[in-house]
C-alpha positions in Angstrom: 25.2 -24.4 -7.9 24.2 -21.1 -6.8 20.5 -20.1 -6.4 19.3 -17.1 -8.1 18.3 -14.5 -5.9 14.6 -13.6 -5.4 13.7 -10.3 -7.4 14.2 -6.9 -5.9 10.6 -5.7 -4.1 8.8 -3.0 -6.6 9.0 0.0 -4.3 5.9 2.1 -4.6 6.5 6.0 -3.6 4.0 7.9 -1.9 2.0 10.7 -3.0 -0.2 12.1 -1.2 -2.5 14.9 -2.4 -4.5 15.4 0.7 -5.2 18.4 3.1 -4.1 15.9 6.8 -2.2 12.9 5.8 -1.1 12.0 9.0 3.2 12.6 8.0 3.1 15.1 5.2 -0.8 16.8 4.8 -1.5 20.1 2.8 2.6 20.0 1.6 1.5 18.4 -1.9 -2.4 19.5 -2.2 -1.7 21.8 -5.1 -0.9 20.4 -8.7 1.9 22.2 -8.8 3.6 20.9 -6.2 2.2 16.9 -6.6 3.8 17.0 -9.6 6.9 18.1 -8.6 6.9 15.5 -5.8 5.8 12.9 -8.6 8.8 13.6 -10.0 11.4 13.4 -7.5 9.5 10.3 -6.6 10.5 8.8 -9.5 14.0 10.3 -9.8 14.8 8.9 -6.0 13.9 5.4 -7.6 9.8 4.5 -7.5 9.1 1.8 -9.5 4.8 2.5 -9.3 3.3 6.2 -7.8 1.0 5.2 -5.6 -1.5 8.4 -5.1 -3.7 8.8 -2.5 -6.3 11.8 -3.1 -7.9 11.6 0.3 -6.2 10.5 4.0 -6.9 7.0 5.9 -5.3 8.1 9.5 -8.0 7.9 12.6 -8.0 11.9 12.9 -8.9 12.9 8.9 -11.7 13.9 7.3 -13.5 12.7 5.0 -13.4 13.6 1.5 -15.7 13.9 -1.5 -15.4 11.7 -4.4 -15.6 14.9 -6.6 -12.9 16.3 -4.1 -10.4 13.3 -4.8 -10.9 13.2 -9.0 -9.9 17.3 -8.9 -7.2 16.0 -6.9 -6.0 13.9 -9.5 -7.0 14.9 -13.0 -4.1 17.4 -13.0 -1.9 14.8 -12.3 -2.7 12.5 -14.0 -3.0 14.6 -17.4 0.5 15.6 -15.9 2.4 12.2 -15.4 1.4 10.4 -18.4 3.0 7.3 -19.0 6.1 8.6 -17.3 5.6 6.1 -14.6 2.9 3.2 -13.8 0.5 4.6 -11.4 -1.5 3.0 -8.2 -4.8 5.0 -7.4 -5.2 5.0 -3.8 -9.3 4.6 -3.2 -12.3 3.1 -1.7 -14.5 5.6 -3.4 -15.9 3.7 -5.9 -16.3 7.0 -8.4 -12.5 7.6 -7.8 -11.6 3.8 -8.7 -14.0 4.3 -12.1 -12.3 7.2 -13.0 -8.9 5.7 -12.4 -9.7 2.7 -15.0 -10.9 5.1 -17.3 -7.7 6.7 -17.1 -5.9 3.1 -17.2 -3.9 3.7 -13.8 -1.7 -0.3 -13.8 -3.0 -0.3 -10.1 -6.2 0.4 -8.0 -5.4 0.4 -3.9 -8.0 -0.1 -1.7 -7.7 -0.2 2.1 -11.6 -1.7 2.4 -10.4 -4.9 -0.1 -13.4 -3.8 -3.0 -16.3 -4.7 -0.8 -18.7 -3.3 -3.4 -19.9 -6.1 -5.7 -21.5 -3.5 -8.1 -18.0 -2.5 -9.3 -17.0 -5.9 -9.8 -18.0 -6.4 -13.8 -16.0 -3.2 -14.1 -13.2 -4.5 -11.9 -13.0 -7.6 -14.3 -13.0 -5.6 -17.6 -10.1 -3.8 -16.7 -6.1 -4.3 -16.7 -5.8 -2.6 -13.4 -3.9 -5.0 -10.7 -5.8 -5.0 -7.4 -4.0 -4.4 -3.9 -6.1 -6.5 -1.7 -5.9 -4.7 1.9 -7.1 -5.9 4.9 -8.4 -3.9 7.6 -10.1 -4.6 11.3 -12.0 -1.6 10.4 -13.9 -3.3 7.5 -15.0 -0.2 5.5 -14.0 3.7 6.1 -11.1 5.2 7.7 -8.7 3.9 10.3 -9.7 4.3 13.9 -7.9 3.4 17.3 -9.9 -0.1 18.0 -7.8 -3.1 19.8 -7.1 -6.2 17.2 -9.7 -8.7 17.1 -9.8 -11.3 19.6 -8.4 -14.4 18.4 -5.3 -15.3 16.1 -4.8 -12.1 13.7 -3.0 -14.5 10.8 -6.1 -16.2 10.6 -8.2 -13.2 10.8 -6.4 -12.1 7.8 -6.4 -14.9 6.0 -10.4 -15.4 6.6 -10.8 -11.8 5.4 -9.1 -12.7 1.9 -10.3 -16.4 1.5 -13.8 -14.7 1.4 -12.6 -11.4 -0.9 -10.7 -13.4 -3.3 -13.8 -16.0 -4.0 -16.0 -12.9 -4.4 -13.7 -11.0 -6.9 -12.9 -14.5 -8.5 -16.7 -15.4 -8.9 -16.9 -12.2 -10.9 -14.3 -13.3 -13.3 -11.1 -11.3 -11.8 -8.6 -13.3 -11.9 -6.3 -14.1 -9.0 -3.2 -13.4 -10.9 -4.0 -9.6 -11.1 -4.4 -9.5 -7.3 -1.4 -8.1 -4.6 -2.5 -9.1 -1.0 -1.7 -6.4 1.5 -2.6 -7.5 5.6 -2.6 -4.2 6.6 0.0 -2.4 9.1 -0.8 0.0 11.8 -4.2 0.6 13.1 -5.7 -1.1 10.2 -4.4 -3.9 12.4 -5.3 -2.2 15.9 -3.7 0.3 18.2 -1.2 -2.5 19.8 2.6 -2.3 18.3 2.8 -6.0 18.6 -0.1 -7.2 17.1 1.8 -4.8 13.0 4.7 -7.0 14.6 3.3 -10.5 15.1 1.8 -9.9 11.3 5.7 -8.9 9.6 7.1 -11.8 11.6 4.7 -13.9 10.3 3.9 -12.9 6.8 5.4 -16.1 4.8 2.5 -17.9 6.7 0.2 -15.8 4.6 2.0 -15.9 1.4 2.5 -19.4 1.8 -1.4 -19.5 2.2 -2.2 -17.6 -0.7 0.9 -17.9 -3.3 0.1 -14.4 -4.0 2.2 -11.5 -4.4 2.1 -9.2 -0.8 2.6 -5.7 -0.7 3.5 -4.3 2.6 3.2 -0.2 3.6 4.9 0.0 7.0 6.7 3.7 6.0 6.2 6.4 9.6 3.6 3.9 10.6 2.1 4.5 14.2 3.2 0.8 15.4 6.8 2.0 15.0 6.7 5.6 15.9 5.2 3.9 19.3 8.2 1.4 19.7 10.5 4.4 19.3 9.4 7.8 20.2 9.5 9.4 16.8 7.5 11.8 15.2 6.1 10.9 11.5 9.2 13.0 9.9 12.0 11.1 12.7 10.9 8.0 11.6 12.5 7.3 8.6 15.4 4.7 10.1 12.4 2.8 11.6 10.8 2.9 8.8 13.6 1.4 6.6 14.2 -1.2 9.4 10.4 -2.3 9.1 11.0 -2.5 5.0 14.1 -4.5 4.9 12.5 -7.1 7.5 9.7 -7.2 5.1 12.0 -7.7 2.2 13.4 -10.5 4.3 9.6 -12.1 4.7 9.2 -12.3 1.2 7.2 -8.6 0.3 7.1 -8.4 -3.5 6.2 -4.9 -3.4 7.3 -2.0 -0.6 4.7 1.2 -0.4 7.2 3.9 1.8 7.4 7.8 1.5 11.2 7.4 0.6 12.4 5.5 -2.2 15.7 6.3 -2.1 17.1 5.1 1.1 15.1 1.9 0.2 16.4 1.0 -2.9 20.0 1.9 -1.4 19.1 -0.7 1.6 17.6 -3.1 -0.8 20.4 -2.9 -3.1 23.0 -3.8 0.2 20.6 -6.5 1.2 21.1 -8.4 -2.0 24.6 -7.7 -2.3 25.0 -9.7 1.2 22.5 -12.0 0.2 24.7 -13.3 -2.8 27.5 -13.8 -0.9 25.8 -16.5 0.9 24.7 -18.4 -1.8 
C-alpha cells in the first residue's frame, strides 16, 4: 500500500513595505505599489502575504509603530479577504492593530516576549509564528551563535515561550515554530546550516508546525558570492532542503519558482512510494 504523501508546505510571499529591507527596500513603500506586489504575490502562487511594515537586517533603522500602521492601513483596506494575511511585528501597537483587523497570522522575530499582550493574544484567532532569535529582542545584528549546542538553544528558547503563551491560555495548536535563519542565528553560515540539517530534531521535540524563511538569506549569499537579487537558485535550494526536513510552511520573496520546485519534488516523491 502506498503512503500518502505529506501536504505541500504553505508558501508565504514576502511583502515588504519598508524604506531598507536588506533585498528589495524603498521598491514597495508606496501603497500603490504594495498593492500591486500583493497581487502578483498571490497570482505567482502565495498561499498567506506575509507583510513586514518595518526591516529586521543588522544595518536598518528603526521604525515607529505609527510609521508601520500607515504602512499598512492602505493595504490592508486594499487586500481584503483576497488572501489570508501574516503581520510581520514585534511592535506590540502594530500586532493590536493587526488583530483588530483580524490578519490569520501575527510574525514575530522576538517570539511575543511581552506578557501584557498576552490576554489579547489569547482572545484572538490570529496563529502565532514563534521565531527564535540569538538577539532576544530588536533587530538582527552580526553577533557569533551562542556557545554551546544551538538545537538545544533553540529548543530552550521555545520550551520557556510556549509555557508562558500556554499559561495565558494560547493554545499550542495556534502556534508555528520558526528557529530563525541567518543572523538571527549568528554571522557563521554553518551554524543556518547545522539548524536545516537538523530541523526534524526540533519538530520532533515540539510536534509543532515549523515555518522556515531562508529566501536571499546572508548564510547563503556567503556560501556563494551572490548578491540579495542573484540569490534566488540558492534560495530555492535552501527551500526544497527544508521541504525535505519536514517545513510546513516556506516564507521566500518568490512564490513561483517554489511552488514549481515543490510541485517536482512531490511528483518524484510519489514515484517512490
Amino acid at each position: 500500500m502506498h503512503k500518502s504523501l505529506p501536504p505541500r508546505p504553505q508558501i508565504l510571499g514576502i511583502l515588504n513595505i519598508t524604506a531598507d529591507s536588506f533585498s528589495d527596500g524603498g521598491k514597495y513603500l508606496t501603497p500603490e505599489a504594495a498593492i500591486a506586489k500583493a497581487r502578483s504575490l498571490i497570482a505567482e502562487g502565495a498561499d498567506i502575504l506575509d507583510i513586514g511594515p518595518a526591516p529586521s537586517n543588522p544595518d536598518a533603522a528603526p521604525v515607529a509603530p505609527e510609521t508601520e500602521l500607515a504602512r499598512l492601513k492602505p493595504v490592508l483596506d486594499a487586500l481584503g479577504k483576497e488572501v489570508p494575511i501574516s503581520v510581520d511585528s514585534f511592535q506590540i501597537a502594530t500586532q493590536r492593530y493587526a488583530m483588530s483587523r483580524h490578519v490569520a497570522y501575527l510574525n514575530d522575530i522576538q517570539g511575543f516576549p511581552d506578557a501584557e499582550i498576552y490576554p489579547e493574544l489569547a482572545a484572538s484567532n490570529a496563529r502565532l509564528i514563534l521565531m527564535h532569535s540569538v538577539q532576544g529582542r530588536g533587530l538582527a545584528d552580526r553577533r557569533p551563535a551562542p556557545e554551546g549546542d544551538i538545537v538545544a538553544h533553540i529548543c530552550r528558547f521555545f520550551e520557556a515561550r510556549l509555557k508562558a503563551l500556554e499559561d495565558a491560555g494560547i493554545s499550542s495548536d495556534r502556534i508555528v515554530l520558526d528557529p530563525g535563519m541567518g543572523f538571527f542565528l549568528g554571522d557563521a553560515p554553518e551554524t543556518s546550516f547545522s539548524v536545516l540539517a537538523r530541523l526534524g530534531e526540533i519538530k520532533g521535540r515540539f510536534d509543532l508546525p515549523v515555518l522556515i524563511s531562508v529566501s536571499r538569506k546572508s548564510f547563503l549569499r556567503k556560501v556563494t558570492g551572490r548578491a540579495p537579487g542573484e540569490a534566488g537558485a540558492a534560495s530555492q535550494a535552501a527551500e526544497l532542503l527544508a521541504a525535505l526536513a519536514g517545513a510546513e510552511f516556506i516564507r521566500t520573496h518568490e512564490p513561483a519558482p517554489l511552488k514549481d520546485a515543490l510541485s517536482v519534488l512531490a511528483a518524484f516523491q510519489a514515484q517512490k512510494q
